[in-house]
SEBA-641187 format. One record per residue (C-alpha): x, y, z; residue number from 0. Coordinates in Angstrom, 1 decimal. Example, Ala and Ser with C-alpha at 12.3 -4.5 7.8 and 13.67 -1.06 7.14 Angstrom:
// residues 2
@x:12.3, y:-4.5, z:7.8, resi:0
@x:13.7, y:-1.1, z:7.1, resi:1
// end
This chain:
// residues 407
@x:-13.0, y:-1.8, z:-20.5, resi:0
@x:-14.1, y:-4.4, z:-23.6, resi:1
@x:-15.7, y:-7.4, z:-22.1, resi:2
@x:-16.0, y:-10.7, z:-23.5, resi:3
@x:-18.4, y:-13.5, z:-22.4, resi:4
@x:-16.7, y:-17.3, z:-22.2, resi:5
@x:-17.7, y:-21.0, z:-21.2, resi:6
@x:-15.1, y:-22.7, z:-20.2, resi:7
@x:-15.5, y:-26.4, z:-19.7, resi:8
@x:-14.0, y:-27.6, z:-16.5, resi:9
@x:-12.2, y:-31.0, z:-15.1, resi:10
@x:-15.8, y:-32.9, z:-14.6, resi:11
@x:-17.2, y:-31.2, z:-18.2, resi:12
@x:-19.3, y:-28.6, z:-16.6, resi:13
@x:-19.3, y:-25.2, z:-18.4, resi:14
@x:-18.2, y:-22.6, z:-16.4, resi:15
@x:-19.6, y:-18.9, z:-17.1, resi:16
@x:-16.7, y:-16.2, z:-17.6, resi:17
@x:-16.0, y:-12.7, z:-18.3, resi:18
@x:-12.9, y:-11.6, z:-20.0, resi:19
@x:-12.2, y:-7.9, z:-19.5, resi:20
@x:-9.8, y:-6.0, z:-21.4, resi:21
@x:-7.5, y:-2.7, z:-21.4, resi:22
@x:-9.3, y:-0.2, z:-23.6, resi:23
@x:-6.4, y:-0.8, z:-26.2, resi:24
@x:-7.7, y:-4.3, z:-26.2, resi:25
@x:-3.9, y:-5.5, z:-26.0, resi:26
@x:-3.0, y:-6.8, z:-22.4, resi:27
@x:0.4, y:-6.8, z:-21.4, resi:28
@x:-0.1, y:-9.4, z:-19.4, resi:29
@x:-3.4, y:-11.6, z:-17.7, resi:30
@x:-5.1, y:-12.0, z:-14.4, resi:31
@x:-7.7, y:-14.3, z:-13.2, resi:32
@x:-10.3, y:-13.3, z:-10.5, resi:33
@x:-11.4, y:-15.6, z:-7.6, resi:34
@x:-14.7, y:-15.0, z:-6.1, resi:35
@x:-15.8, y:-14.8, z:-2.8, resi:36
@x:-17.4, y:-18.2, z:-1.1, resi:37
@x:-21.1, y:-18.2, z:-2.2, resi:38
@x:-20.6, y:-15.2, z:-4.1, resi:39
@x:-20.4, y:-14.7, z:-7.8, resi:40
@x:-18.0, y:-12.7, z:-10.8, resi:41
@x:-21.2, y:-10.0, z:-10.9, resi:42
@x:-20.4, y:-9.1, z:-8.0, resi:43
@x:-19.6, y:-4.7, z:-7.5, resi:44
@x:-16.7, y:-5.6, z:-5.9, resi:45
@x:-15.2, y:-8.3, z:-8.6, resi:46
@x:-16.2, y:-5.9, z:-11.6, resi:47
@x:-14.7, y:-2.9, z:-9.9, resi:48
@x:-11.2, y:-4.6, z:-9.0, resi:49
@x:-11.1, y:-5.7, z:-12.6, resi:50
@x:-11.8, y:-2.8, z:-14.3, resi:51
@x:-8.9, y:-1.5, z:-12.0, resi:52
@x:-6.6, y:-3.7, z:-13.1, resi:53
@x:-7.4, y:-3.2, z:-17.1, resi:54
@x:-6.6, y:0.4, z:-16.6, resi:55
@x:-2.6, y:-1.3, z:-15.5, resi:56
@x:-2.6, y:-3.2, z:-18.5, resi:57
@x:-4.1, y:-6.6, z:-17.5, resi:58
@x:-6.7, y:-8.7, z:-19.2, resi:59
@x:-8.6, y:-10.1, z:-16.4, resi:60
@x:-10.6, y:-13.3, z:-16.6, resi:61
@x:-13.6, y:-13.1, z:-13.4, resi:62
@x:-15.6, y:-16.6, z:-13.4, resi:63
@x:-18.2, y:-18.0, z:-11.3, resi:64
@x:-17.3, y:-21.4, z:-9.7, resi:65
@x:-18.8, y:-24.5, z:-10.1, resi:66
@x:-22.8, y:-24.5, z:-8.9, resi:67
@x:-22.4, y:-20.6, z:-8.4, resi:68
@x:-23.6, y:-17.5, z:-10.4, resi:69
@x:-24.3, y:-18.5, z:-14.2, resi:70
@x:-21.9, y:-21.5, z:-13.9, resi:71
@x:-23.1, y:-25.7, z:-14.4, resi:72
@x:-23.4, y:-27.9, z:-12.0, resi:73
@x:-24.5, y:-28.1, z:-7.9, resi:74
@x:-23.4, y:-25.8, z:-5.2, resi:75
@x:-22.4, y:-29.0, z:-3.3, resi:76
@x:-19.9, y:-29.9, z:-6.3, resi:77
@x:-17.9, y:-26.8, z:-5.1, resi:78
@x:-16.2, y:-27.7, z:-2.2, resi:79
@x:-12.8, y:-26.6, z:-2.0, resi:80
@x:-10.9, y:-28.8, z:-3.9, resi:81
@x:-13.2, y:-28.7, z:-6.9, resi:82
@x:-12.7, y:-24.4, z:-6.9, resi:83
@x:-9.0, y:-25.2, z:-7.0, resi:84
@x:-9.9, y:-27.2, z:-10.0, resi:85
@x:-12.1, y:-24.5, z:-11.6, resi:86
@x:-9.2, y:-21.9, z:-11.6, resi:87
@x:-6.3, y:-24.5, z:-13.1, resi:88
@x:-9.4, y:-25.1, z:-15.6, resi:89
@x:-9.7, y:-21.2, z:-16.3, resi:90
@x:-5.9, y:-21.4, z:-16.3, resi:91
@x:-5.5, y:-23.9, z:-19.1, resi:92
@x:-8.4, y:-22.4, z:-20.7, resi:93
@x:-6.2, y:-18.8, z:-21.2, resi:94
@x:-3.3, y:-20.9, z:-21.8, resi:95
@x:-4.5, y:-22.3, z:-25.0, resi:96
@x:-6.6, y:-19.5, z:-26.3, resi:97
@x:-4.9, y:-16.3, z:-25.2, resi:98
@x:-1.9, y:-16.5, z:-22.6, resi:99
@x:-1.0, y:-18.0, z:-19.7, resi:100
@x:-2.0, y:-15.7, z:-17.2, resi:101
@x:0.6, y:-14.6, z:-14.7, resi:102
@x:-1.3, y:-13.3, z:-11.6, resi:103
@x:-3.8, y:-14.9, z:-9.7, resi:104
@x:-6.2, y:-12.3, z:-7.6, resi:105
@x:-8.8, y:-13.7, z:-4.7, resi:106
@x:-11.1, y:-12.8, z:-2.3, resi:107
@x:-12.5, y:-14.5, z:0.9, resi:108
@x:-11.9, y:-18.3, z:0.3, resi:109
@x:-11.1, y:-17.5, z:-3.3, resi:110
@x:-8.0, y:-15.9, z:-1.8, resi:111
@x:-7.1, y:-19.5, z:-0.2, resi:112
@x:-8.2, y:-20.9, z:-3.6, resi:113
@x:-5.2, y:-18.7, z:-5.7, resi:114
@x:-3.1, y:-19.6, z:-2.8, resi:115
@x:-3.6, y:-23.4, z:-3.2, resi:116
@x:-4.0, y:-23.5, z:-7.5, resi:117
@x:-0.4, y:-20.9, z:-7.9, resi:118
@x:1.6, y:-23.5, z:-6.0, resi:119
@x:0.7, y:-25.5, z:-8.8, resi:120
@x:1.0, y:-23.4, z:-12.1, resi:121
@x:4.5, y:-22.8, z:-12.8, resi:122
@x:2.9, y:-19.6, z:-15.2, resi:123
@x:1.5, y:-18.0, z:-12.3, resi:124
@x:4.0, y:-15.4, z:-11.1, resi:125
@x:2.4, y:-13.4, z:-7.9, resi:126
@x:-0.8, y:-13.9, z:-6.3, resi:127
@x:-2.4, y:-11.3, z:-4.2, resi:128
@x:-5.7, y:-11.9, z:-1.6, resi:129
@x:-8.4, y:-9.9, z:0.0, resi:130
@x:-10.0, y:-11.0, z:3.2, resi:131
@x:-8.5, y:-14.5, z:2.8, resi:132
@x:-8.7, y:-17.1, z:5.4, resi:133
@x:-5.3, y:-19.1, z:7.0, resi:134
@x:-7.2, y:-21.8, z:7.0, resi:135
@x:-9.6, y:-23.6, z:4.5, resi:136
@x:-11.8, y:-24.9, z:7.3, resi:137
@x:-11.7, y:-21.8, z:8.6, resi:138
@x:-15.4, y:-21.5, z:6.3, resi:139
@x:-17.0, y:-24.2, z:8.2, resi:140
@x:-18.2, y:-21.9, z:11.0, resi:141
@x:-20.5, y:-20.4, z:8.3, resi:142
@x:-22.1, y:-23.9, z:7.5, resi:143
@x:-21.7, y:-25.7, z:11.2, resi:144
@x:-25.2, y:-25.4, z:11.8, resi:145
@x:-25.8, y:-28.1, z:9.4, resi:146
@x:-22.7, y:-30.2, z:10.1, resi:147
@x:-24.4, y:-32.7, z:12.5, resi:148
@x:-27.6, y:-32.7, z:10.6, resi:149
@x:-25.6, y:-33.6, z:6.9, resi:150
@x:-23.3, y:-36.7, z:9.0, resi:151
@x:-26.8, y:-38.3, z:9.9, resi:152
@x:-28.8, y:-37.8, z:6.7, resi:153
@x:-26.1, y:-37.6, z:4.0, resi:154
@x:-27.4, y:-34.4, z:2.4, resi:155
@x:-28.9, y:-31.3, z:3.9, resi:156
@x:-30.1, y:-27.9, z:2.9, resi:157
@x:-28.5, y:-25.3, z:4.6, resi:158
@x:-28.5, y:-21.1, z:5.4, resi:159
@x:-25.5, y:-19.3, z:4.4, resi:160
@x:-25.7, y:-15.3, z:4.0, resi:161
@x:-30.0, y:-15.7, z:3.4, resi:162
@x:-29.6, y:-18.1, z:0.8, resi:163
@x:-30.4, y:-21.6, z:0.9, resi:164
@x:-27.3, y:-24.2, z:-0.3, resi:165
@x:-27.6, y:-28.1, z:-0.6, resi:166
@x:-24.2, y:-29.5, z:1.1, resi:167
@x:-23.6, y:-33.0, z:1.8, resi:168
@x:-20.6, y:-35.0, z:3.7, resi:169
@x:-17.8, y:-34.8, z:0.7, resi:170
@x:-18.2, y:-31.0, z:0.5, resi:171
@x:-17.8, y:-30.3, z:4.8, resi:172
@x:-14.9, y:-33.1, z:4.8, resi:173
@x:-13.1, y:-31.3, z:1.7, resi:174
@x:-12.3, y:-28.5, z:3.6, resi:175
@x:-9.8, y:-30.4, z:6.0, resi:176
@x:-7.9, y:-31.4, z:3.5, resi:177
@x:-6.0, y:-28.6, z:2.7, resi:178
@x:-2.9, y:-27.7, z:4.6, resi:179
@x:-3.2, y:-24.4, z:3.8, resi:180
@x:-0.4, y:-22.9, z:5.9, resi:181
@x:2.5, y:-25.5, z:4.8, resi:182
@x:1.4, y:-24.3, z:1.1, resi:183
@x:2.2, y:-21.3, z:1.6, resi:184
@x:5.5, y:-21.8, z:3.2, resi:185
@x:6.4, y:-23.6, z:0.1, resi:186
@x:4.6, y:-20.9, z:-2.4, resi:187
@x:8.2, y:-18.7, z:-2.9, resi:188
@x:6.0, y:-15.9, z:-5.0, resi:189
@x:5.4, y:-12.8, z:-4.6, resi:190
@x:2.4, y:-12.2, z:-2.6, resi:191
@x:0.0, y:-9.0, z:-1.6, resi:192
@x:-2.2, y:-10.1, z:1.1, resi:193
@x:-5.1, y:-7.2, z:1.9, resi:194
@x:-7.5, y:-7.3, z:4.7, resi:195
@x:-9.9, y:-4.8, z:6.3, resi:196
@x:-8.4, y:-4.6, z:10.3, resi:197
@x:-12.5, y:-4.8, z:11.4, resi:198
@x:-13.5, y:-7.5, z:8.9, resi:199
@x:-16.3, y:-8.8, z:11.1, resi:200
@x:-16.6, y:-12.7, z:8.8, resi:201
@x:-12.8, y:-13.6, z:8.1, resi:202
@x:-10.8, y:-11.9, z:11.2, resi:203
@x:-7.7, y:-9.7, z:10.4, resi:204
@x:-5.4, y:-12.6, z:12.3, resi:205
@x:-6.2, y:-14.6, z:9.4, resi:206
@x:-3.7, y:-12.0, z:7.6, resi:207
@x:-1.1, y:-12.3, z:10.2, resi:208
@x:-1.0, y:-15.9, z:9.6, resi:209
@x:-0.7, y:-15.8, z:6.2, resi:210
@x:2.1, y:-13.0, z:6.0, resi:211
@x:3.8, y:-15.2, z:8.6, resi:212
@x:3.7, y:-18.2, z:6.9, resi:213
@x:4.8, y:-16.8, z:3.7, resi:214
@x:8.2, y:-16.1, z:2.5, resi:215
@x:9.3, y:-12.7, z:1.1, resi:216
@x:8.7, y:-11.2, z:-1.4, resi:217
@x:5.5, y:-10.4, z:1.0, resi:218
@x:3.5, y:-7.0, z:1.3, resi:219
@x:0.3, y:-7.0, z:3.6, resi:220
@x:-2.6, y:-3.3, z:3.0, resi:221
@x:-4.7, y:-2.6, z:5.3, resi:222
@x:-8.0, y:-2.0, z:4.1, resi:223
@x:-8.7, y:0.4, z:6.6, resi:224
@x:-12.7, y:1.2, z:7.0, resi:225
@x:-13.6, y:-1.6, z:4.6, resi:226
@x:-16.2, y:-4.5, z:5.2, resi:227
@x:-15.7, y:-8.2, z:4.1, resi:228
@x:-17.3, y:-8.0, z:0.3, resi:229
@x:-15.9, y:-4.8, z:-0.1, resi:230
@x:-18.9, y:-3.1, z:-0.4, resi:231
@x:-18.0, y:0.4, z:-1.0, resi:232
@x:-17.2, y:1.0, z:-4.5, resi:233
@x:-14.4, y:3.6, z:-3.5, resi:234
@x:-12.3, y:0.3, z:-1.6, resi:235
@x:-12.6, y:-2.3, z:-4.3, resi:236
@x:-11.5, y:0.6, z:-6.6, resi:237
@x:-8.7, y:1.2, z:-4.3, resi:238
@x:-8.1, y:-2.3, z:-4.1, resi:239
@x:-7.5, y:-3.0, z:-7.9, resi:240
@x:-5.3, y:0.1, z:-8.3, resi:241
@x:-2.7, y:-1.1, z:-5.3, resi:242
@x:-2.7, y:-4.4, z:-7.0, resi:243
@x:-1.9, y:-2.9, z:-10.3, resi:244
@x:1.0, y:-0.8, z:-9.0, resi:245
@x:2.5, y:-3.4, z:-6.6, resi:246
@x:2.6, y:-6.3, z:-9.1, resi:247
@x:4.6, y:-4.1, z:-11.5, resi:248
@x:7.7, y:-4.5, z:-9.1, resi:249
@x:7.7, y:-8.4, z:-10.6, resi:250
@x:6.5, y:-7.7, z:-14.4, resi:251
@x:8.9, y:-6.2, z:-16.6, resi:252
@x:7.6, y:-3.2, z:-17.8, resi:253
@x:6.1, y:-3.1, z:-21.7, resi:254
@x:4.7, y:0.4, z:-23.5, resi:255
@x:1.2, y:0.3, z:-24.2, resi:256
@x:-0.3, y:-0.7, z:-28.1, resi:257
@x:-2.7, y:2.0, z:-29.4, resi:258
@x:-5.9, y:0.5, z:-30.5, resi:259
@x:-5.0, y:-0.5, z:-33.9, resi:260
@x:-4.8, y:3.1, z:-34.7, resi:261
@x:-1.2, y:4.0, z:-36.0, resi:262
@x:0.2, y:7.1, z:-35.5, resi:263
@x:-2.2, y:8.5, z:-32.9, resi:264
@x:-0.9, y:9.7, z:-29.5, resi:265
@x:-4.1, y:8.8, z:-27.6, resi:266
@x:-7.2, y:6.1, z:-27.7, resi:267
@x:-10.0, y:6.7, z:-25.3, resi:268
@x:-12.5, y:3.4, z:-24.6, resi:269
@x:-16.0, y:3.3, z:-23.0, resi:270
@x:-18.5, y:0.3, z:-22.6, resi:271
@x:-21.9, y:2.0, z:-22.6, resi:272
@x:-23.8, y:-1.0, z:-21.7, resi:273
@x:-21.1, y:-2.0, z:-18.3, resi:274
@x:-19.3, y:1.3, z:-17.7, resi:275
@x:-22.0, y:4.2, z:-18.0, resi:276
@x:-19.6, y:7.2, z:-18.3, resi:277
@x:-16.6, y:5.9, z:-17.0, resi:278
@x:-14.2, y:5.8, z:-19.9, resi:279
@x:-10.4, y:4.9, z:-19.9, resi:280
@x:-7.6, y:6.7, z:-22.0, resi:281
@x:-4.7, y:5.1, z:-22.7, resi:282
@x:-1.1, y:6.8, z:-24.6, resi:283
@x:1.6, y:4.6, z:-25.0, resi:284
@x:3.1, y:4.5, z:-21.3, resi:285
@x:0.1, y:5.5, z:-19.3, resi:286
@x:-3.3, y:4.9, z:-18.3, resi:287
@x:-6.0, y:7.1, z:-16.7, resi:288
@x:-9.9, y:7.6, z:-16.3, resi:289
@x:-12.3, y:9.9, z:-17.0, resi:290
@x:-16.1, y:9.9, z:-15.1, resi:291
@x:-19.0, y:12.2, z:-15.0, resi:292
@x:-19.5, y:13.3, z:-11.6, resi:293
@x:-22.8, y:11.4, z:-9.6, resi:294
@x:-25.0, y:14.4, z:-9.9, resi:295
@x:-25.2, y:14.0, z:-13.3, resi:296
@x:-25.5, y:10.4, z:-13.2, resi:297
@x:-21.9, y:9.4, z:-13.7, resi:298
@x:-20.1, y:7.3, z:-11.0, resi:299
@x:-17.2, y:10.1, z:-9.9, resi:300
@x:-14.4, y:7.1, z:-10.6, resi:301
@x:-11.9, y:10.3, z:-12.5, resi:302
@x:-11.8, y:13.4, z:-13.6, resi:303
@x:-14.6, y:14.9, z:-15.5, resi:304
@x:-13.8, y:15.7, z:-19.4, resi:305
@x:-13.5, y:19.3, z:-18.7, resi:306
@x:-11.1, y:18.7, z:-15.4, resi:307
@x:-8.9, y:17.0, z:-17.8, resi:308
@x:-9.4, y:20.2, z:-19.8, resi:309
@x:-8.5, y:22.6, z:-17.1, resi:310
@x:-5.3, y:19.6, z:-16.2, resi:311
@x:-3.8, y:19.2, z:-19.2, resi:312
@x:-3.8, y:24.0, z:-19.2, resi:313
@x:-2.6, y:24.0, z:-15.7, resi:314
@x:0.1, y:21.0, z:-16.5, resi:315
@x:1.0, y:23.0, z:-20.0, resi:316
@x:1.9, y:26.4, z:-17.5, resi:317
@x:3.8, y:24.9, z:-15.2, resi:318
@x:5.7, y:23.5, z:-17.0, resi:319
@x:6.5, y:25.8, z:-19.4, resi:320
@x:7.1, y:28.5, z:-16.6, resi:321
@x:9.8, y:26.0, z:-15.0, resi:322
@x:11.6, y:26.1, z:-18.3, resi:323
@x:11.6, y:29.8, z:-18.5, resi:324
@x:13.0, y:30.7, z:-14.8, resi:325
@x:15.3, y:28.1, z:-15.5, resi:326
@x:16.8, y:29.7, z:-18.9, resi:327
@x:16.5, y:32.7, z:-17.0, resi:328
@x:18.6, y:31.4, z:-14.2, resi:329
@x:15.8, y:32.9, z:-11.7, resi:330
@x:14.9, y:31.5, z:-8.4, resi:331
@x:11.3, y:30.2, z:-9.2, resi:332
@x:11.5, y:26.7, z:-6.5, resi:333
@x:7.3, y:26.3, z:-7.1, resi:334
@x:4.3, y:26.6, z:-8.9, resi:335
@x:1.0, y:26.7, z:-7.6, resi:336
@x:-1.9, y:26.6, z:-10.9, resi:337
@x:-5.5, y:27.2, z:-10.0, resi:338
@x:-8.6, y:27.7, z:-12.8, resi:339
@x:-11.8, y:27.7, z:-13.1, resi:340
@x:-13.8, y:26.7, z:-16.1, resi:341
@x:-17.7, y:28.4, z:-17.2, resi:342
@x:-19.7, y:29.9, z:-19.6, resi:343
@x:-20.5, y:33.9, z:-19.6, resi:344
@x:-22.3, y:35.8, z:-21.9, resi:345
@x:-20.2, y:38.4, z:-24.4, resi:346
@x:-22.0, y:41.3, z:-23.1, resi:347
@x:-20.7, y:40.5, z:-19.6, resi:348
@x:-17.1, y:40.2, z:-20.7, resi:349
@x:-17.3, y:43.3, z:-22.9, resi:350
@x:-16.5, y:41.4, z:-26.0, resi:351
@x:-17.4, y:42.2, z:-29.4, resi:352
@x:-18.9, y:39.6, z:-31.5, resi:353
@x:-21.2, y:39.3, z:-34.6, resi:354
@x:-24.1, y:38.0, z:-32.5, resi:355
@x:-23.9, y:38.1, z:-28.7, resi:356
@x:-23.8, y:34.6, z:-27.4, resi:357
@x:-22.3, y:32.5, z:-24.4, resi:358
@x:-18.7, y:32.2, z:-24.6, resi:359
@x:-16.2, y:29.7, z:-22.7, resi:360
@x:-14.4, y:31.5, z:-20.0, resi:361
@x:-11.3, y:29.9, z:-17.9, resi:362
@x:-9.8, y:31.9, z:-15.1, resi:363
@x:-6.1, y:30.8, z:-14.5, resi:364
@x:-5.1, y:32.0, z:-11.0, resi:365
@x:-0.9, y:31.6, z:-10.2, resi:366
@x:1.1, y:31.3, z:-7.2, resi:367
@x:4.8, y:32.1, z:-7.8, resi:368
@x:7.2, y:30.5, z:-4.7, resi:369
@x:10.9, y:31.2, z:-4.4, resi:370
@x:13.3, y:34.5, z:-4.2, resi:371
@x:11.5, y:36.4, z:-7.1, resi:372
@x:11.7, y:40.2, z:-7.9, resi:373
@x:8.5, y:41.9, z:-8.3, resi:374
@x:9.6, y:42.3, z:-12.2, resi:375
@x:10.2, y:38.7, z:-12.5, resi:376
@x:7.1, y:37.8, z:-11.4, resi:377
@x:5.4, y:40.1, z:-13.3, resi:378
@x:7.4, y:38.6, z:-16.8, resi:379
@x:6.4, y:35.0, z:-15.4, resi:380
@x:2.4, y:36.1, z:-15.4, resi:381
@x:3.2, y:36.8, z:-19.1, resi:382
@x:5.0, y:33.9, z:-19.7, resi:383
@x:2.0, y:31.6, z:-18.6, resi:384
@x:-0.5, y:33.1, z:-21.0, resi:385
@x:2.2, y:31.8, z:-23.9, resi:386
@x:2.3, y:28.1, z:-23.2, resi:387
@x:1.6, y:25.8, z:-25.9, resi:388
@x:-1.8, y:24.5, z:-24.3, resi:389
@x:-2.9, y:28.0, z:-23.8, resi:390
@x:-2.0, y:29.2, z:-27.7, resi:391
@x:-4.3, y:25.7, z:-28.3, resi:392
@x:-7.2, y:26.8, z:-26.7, resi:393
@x:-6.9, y:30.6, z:-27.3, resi:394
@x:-6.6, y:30.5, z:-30.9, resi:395
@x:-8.7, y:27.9, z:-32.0, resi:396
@x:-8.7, y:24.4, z:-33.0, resi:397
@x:-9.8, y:23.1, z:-36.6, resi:398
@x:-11.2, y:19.6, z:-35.8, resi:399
@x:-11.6, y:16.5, z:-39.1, resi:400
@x:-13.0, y:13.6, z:-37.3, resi:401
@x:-13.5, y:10.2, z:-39.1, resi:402
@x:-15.4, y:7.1, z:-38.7, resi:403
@x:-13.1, y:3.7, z:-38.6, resi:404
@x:-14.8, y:0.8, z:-40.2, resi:405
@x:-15.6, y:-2.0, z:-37.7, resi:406
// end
């Protein structure tokens, strides 16, 4: 995931702090933008993970902090509602001119509301999806209303919200009744994703009802079974950007993925040392994965580890390959099962002859045959396995040239 840092000025001039993160290709298909939580900010584990989720489907995803939040200009009490839905058409135009119009809108918490409110007015914006969003934009009050009295009598008051202290005054609580939340909606006629954790103790799960009953189809509601309101285990946020990703395809057409400005290779692998640690994507032209180092060696266990891949591309290789076999063969093969096992052993244990005795790599392939086979067939099948192209690869040796591509 590359990531770029922005300012974007918004409506009232105040520079608002953004990330831009990219597919490792660098070449989005198409762009999101990210809507924080209320009080929150884009550095958020959750916001970071969803994103990187998404680049892995092809999206370039712009996160931001609002107005008076994070690394963004301007007073906490200048984001009311109203002035977020600003921020986001902002961010909008912003893409608009310098890259491209994005086409979904993603948010969380009141940010959710905040998509909800700024798609109805961007014709660009094609589906919106929301995590843990309110029905109802007053609906955050309740986290302020110890103050409410106190700010009507002295104009301006410092208030508590999540152990942090915010300044609020009467034109940020009376912005939040503005909003008819639940007639935009009605009128929104996109397609819309809302998520929301069934025990989400801050924005209750009825909020979601609401919102799916208010809303035309196309509509999808996830549970986010086991999850809390900010998403705070990096395994649901992860979860989160991948079932965006996959749902919103349904309303993109599909485009092949561009190779890194490397032509004629068949695969380009990306990692961000300084964000990512291990966790690098791979991209070929139609398809996206990642690869992690598991967290006992430091990594964050987000994919498979470079040798899994290994071991998956052998196992893939042999099953394939024997399908094509017992079909020529017009034999009754109806599954495969591959298991191996990766190590290192020494050349003395494996009885194996070499100029100087050293450690050597050593995969076990293991095979499980299903279907009306003959004892002769299967035995012809176990030979097979040992002559698929991956196997040859790996068996006979690979003569490696690698090169260094100017910047």
């Amino acid at each position: 995931m590359n990531n770029t840092k922005l300012e974007i000025d918004n409506s009232k001039g105040q520079k608002l702090r953004a990330y831009l993160e990219l597919p490792a290709n660098q070449k989005p298909n198409n762009y999101a933008v990210f809507a924080h939580c209320f009080t929150c900010s884009s550095s958020l584990n959750a916001v970071k993970n969803i994103s990187r989720s998404l680049t892995t489907h092809g999206f370039a995803v712009l996160r931001f902090d609002f107005t008076g939040l994070g690394r963004s200009e301007g007073m906490f009490a200048d984001s009311h509602f109203s002035a977020n839905v600003e921020d986001l058409v902002s961010v909008n135009n912003y893409l608009k001119t310098h890259y491209k119009a994005p086409s979904l809108f993603v948010g969380h918490s009141l940010g959710g509301a905040a998509v909800l409110v700024a798609a109805s007015k961007l014709e660009n914006v094609k589906a919106v999806a929301t995590i843990g969003a309110p029905s109802s934009v007053s609906h955050v009050k309740h986290l302020f209303s110890h103050g409410i009295d106190e700010v009507k009598q002295k104009g301006e008051v410092t208030v508590n919200i999540g152990g942090r202290p915010f300044k609020i005054d009467n034109a940020f609580v009376e912005d939040f009744d503005k909003t008819n939340l639940p007639q935009i909606v009605k009128n929104l006629r996109k397609p819309l994703l809302i998520m929301h954790a069934p025990f989400d103790a801050i924005v209750g799960v009825n909020n979601a009802q609401a919102l799916y009953e208010y809303a035309h189809h196309p509509k999808s509601f996830i549970s986010l079974d086991g999850a809390d309101h900010l998403l705070s285990s990096d395994n649901d946020s992860i979860y989160v950007g991948d079932v965006i990703g996959s749902w919103v395809k349904r309303y993109f057409p599909f485009e092949n993925n561009e190779i890194l400005d490397i032509k004629g290779q068949q695969v380009v692998g990306y990692l961000n040392i300084l964000e990512n640690n291990f966790t690098t994507t791979i991209q070929t032209k139609k398809h996206s994965l990642v690869a992690d180092e598991p967290e006992d060696v430091g990594g964050n266990n987000f994919g498979p580890s470079p040798y899994e891949l290994l071991s998956a591309s052998l196992i893939a290789c042999t099953a394939m390959t024997l399908k094509m076999y017992a079909e020529r063969k017009q034999w009754n093969l109806q599954e495969v099962f591959v298991y191996t096992n990766h190590s290192k052993k020494h050349s003395d244990d494996l009885n194996i002859e070499t100029d100087t005795p050293k450690y050597l790599d050593f995969i076990t392939k293991r095979i499980k045959l299903i279907g009306n086979l003959t004892q002769q067939q299967k035995e012809r099948l176990i030979e097979i396995a040992s002559k698929c192209p991956v196997h040859k690869t790996l068996s006979n040796g690979v003569v490696f040239k690698t090169e260094h591509i100017p910047d």
